[in-house]
N, C-alpha and C positions, 0 to 999 in steps of 0.2 A: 470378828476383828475388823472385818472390812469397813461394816458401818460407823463402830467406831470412830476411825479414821479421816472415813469421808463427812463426818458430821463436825468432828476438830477441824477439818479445812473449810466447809462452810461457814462454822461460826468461826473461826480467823478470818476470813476474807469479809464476811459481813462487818465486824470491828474492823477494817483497816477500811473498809468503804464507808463504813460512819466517821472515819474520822480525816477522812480527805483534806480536809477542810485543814484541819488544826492538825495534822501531822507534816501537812507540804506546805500549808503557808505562813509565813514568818509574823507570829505577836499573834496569830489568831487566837479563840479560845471557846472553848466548850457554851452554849449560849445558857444562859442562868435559867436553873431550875425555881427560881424562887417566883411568887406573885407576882408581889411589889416589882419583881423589871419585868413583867410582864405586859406588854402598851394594849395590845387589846383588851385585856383583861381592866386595864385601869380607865380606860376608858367606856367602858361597861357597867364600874363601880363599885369589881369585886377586889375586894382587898382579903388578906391574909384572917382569920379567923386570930391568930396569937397575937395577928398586929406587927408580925415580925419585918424590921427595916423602919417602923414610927415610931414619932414618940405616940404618945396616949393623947394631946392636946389633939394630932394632924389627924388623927381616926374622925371619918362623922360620919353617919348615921344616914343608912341607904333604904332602898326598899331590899337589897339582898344581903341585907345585914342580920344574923341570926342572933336570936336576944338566948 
């Protein structure tokens, strides 16, 4: 039961330290899971595989572009 216990207080304590950020500071917010807001990523040239966030015109044709 001990371990239990001590395992619900680590993983609590680890989520309230992920979320420092966006629990204490006012308008903040979880940073987006998606590509497309991804700046490294797009600046690299990889986009989304569904294209999700373009339209189909803004999609072009990279070398990491899977056919």
């Amino acid at each position: 039961m001990k371990t239990v216990l001590l395992t619900i207080a680590i993983i609590a304590v680890c989520v309230v330290l992920l979320g420092v950020k966006v629990l204490f500071v006012k308008g903040a917010r979880f940073p987006s899971g998606y590509v497309h807001d991804n700046v490294a990523l797009r600046r690299k040239g990889i986009s989304c595989a569904s294209g999700h966030g373009q339209r189909p015109t803004d999609r072009k044709i990279t070398k990491n572009t899977i056919h």
